[in-house]
Structure formats: C-alpha cells, structure tokens
DRENVO-441519 format. One record per residue (C-alpha): residue number from 1; chain; x, y, z. Coordinates in pm, whole numbers, padded with zeros to 5 digits. Example, Ala and Ser with C-alpha at 12.3 -4.5 7.8 and 13.67 -1.06 7.14 Angstrom:
BEGIN
1:A:01230:-00450:00780 $
2:A:01367:-00106:00714 $
// end
This chain:
BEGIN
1:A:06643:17288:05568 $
2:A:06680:17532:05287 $
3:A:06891:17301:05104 $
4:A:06647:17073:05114 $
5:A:06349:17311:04968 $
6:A:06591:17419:04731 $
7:A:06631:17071:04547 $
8:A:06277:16992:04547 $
9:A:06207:17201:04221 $
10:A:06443:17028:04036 $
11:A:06348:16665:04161 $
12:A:05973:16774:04049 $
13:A:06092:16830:03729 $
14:A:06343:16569:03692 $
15:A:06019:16315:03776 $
16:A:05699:16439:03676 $
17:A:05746:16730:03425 $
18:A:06055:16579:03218 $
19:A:05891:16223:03210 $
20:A:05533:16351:03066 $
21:A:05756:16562:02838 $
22:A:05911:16275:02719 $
23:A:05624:16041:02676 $
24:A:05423:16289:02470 $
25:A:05721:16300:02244 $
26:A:05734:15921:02242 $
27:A:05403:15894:02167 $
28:A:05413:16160:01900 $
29:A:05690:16015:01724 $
30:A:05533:15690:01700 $
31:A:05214:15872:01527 $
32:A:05502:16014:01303 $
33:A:05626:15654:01190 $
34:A:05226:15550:01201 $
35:A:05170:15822:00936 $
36:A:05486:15767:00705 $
37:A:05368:15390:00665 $
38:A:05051:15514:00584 $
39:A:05179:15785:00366 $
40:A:05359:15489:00173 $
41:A:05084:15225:00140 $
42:A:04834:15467:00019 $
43:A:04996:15696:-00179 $
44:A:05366:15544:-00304 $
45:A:05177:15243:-00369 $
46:A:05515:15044:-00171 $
47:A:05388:14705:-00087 $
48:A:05300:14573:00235 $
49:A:05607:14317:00222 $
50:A:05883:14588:00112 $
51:A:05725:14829:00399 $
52:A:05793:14578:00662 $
53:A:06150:14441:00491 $
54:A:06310:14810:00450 $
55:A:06165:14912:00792 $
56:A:06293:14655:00940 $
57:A:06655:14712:00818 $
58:A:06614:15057:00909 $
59:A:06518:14947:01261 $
60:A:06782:14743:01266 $
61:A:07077:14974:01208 $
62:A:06924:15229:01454 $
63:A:06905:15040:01765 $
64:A:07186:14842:01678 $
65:A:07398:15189:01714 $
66:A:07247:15295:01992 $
67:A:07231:14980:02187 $
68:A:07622:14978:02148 $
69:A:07695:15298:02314 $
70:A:07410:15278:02537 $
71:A:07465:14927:02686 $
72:A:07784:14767:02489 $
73:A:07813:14386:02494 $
74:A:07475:14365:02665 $
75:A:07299:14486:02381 $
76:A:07394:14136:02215 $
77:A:07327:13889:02480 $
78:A:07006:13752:02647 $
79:A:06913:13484:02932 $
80:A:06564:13500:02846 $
81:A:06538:13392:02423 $
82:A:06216:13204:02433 $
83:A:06017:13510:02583 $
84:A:06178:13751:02305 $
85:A:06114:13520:02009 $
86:A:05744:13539:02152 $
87:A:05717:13864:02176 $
88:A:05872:13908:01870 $
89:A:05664:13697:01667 $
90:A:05359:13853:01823 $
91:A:05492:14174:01701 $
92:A:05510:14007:01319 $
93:A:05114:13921:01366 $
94:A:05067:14307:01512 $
95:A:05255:14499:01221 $
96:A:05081:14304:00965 $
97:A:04712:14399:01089 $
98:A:04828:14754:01097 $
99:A:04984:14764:00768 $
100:A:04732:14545:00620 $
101:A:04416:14795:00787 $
102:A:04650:15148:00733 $
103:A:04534:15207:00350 $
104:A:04166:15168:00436 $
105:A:04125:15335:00761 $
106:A:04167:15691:00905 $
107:A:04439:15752:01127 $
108:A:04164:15872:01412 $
109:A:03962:15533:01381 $
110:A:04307:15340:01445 $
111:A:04399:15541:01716 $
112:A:04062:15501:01896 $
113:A:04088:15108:01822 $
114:A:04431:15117:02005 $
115:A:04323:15276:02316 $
116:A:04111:14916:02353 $
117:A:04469:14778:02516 $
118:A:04453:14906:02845 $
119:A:04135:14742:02875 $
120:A:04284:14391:02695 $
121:A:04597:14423:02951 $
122:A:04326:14448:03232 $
123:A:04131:14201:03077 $
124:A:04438:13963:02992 $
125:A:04573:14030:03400 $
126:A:04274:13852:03547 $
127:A:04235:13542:03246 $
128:A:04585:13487:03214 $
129:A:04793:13595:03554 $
130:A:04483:13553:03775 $
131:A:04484:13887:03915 $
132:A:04189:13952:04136 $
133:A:03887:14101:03974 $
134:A:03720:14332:04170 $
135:A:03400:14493:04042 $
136:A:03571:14813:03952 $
137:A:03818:14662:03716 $
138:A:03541:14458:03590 $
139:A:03299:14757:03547 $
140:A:03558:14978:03346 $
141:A:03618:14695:03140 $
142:A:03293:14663:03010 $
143:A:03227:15001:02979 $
144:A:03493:15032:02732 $
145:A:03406:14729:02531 $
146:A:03039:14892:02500 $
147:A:03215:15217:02405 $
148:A:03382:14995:02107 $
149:A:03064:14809:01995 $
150:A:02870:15188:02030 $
151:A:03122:15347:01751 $
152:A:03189:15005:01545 $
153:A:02850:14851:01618 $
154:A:02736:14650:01254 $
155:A:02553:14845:01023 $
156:A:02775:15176:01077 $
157:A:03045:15263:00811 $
158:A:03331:15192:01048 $
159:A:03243:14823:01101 $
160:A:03453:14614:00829 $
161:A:03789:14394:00840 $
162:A:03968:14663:00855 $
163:A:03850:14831:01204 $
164:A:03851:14452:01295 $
165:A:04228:14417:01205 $
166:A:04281:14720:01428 $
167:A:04113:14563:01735 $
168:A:04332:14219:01637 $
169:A:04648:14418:01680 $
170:A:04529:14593:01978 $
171:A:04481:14307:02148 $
172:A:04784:14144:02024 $
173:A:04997:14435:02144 $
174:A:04845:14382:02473 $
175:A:04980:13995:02503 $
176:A:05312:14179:02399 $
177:A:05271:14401:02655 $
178:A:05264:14140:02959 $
179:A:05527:13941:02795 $
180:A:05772:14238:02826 $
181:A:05648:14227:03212 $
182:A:05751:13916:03169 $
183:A:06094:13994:03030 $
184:A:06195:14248:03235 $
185:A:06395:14577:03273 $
186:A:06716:14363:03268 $
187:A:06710:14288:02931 $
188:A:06811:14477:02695 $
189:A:06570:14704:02506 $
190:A:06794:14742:02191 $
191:A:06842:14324:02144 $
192:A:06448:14298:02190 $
193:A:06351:14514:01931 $
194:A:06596:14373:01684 $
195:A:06514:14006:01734 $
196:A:06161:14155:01611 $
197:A:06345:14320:01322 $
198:A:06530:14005:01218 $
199:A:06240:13787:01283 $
200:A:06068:14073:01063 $
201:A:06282:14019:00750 $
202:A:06287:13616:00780 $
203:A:05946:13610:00807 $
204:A:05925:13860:00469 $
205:A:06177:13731:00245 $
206:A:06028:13440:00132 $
207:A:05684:13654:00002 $
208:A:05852:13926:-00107 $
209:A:05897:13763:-00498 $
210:A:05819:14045:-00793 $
211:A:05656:14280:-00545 $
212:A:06028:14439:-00425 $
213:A:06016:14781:-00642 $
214:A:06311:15035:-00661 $
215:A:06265:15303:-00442 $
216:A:06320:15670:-00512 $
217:A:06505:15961:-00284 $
218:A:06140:16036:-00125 $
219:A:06029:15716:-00048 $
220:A:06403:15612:00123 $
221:A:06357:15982:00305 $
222:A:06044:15860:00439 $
223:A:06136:15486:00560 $
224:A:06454:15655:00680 $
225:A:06203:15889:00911 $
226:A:06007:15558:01023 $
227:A:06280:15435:01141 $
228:A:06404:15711:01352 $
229:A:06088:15806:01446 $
230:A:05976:15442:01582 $
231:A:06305:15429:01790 $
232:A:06295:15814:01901 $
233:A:05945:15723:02042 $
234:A:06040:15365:02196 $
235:A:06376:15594:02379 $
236:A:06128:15848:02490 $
237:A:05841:15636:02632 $
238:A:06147:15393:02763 $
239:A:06256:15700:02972 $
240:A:05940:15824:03098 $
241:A:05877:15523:03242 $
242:A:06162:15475:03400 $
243:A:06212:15807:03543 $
244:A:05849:15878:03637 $
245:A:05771:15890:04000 $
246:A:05446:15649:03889 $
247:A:05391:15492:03588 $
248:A:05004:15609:03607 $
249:A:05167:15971:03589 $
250:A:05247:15865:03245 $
251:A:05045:15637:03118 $
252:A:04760:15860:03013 $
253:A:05014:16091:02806 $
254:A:04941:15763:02533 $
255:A:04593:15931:02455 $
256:A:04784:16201:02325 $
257:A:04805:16038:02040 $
258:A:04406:16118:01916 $
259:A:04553:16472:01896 $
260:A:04849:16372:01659 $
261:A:04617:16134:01472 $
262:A:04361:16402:01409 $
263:A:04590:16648:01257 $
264:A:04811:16434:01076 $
265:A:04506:16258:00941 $
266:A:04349:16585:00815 $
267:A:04634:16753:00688 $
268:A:04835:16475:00514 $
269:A:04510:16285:00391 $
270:A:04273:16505:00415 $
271:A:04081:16278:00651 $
272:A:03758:16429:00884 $
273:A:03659:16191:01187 $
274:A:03297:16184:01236 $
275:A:03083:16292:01574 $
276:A:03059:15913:01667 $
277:A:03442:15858:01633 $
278:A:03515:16169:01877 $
279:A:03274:16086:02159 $
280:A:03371:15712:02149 $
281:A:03747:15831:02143 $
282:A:03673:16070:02435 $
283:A:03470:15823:02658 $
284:A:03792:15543:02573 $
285:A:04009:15820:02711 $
286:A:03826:15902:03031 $
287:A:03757:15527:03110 $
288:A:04127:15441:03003 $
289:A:04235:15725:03250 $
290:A:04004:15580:03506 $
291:A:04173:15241:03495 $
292:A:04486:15324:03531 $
293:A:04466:15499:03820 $
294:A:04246:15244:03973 $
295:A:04522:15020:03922 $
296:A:04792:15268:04074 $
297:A:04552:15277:04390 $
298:A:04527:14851:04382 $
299:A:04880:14820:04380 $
300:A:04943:15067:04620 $
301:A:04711:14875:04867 $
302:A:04809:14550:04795 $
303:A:05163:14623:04920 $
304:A:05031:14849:05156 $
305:A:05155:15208:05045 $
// end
C-alpha cells in the first residue's frame, strides 16, 4: 500500500506537470522562430523566398539528425506518401500567408488570428468527418467567429489582407491538423516535416531569381535559431502530447503563446496591442478553453468513460 502512495507523486509529475512543462516550452519556442522570421522580413530586409529556402535547409539538417538517432531507418520510410505530400503542400500555402502577413502585422494580432483553429478543427470535424454537432459545439463556434468579426470587423485598423492572410493560414493549419489525424502516430514525425522542407525548397527555387542576397554572421545566427527553435518546439509539443494523461490537459498551454507574443512584440519591435486586441484575445482563450474540454467530455461519453 505504501509503495503504491509512494509512486503516485512521481506518475503526477511524469503526466501532468512534465507534459504542460513541455508544451509551454514548445509553444514558446515556436513564438521564438515566429519572431526571428519576423525579425528578418522587417528589419534584414531577407526576402520572403530566401526566408523560406534557408529555413528550410536548416529544417532539414535538424530533423534529419535527430530522426536518425531517434527512430533510425524509420525516419526514411513511409506507407502513407499521398497524405504527407498533402499535408506538406498545405504547409507551403500556410508559411507563405505568414511570411507574406509577418512584416505588416503585430505579433499579438497574429497570435489572436491563430487561436481561430480550434474553432476551424471543430468546424472542419462536423463538414468534413461528419462528427455530430451538438448545440454546444455549435454555440462555441459561433461565439468565436463573432469574437473575430468584433476585433477585425471592417472599418477598424486591423481589418486588411494582412489580418486576412492570418485567418487563411489559420484555417489552413487546421486542414493540416486533421490530416496528421489522418496520418497517424506511426509515422514518423522527422520524415513528415522534411517532406515539407523539401517540398519547401522545390516549390522556392524556381522564384528565387536575383532576390537570393548574401547573408551576413547575424542573419545565418538568426535562421540558424529558427531552425532549432521550430524543431525544439515541434519535440516539445510532440512529447506533451504523448505523455499527457489527456490531451485537453495540454491543449490550452497553446494560448500561452499571447504572453510570448506580447513581449516579444514590444520589446523586439516595439509593438503595443490595443484594448480591442486584448479582450478579443482573452474571450478566444476562454471559448478555446471551453471547447476543448467539451470535446474531452464528448469523447469520453461516446466511448463511455
């Protein structure tokens, strides 16, 4: 009996406290890469095409390391190629909206954008799969469309092609999203993020012309950063999801990124969010929250937990 007490501790930490650890780091370290790109669009002037071409490469060597110590042989094989190349040409179409929107938006407005997806997933789940939609799901959904049209309705400062390009890839990620449900934890992770990386530089190549400029020790220092950062926080949220007793104790730790957003925003480009842009972020949040643990509760009674 006392052995039995004695390991619970550890098994609490092992699947609630490590996990949320480790998605708030993923999370962070993808605002990290988020900002760099930024950083390099606005203020090195790189171009769109090299951004995505050198990050790419970077990617590349990264999870091409650490998918042969993590998983060996497996890391290069795949029973499932047509559902990858999807998924990895809907990642071309969601970097380029990001990239494209990054120089003309505040890190806080793209963050609040991207907390649309739960609500596309949702959304997506009862179009596409045909899950049912009961008026809950249905209600929340809604709500946080109205909470988008409140902050981004026409006529405000926030609504151009920009914020629109942001709500593109938000939705876009989303499709990705229930593709890799799709997909599957067989697969390897490291083999489908680099048939996005290789699709990434094919797709590039051919546009890239005059615009490819030599890059100095600062600007290789930041892609190098991108790079680690983007597959630090795909590792991290990998983990966490894994490890997690429930996915919904994780999920929400993805809001943490209005935090990062708001200070990296503020003290790298001197960027202040306005009233609107908090309480719309805040209200995403709680309804976001909301959903997700309605949907813990309908899967829980669907296979009658």
């Amino acid at each position: 009996m006392t052995q039995i007490t004695a390991t619970q501790p550890s098994l609490q930490v092992k699947s609630v406290v490590v996990p949320i650890l480790m998605a708030c780091l993923g999370y962070a370290s993808y605002n990290f890469s988020d900002a760099g790109c930024k950083a390099l669009l606005e203020q090195y002037h790189v171009s769109t095409a090299q951004v995505m071409l050198v990050g790419a490469a970077v990617s590349i060597v990264f999870m091409t390391v650490y998918g042969w110590f993590r998983e060996g042989k497996k890391s290069f094989r795949t029973g499932k190629p047509k559902l990858l190349l999807t998924r990895a040409l809907l990642a071309q179409v969601n970097s380029v909206c990001n990239l494209l929107a990054f120089p003309h938006i505040h890190l806080t407005v793209f963050y609040t954008l991207i907390f649309t997806s739960p609500f596309w997933v949702a959304l997506l789940s009862i179009v596409v799969m045909k899950e049912k939609a009961d008026k809950r799901r249905i209600g929340v959904i809604l709500f946080g469309f109205a909470v988008v049209l409140y902050i981004f309705h026409p006529g405000s400062g926030l609504f151009n092609i920009w914020s629109g390009l942001v709500l593109l890839s938000a939705f876009v990620f989303s499709c990705q999203l229930l593709i890799i449900r799709r997909i599957g934890p067989q697969e390897s992770r490291a083999l489908m993020v680099n048939y996005g990386s290789v699709m990434n530089i094919l797709i590039v190549l051919p546009f890239l012309g005059g615009h490819y400029a030599p890059l100095s020790g600062a600007e290789w220092l930041i892609f190098g950063g991108i790079g680690l950062a983007g597959c630090v926080g795909l590792l991290c949220i990998s983990y966490a999801f894994q490890e997690a007793s429930s996915s919904a104790l994780v999920a929400p730790c993805h809001y943490t990124q209005i935090l990062w957003g708001a200070a990296l925003g503020y003290y790298l480009f001197h960027e202040v969010p306005g009233v609107q842009t908090l309480v719309g972020a805040a209200l995403l949040i709680l309804s976001g929250v909301y959903l997700v643990r309605h949907e813990q509760r309908r899967t829980m009674l669907k296979f009658g937990a």
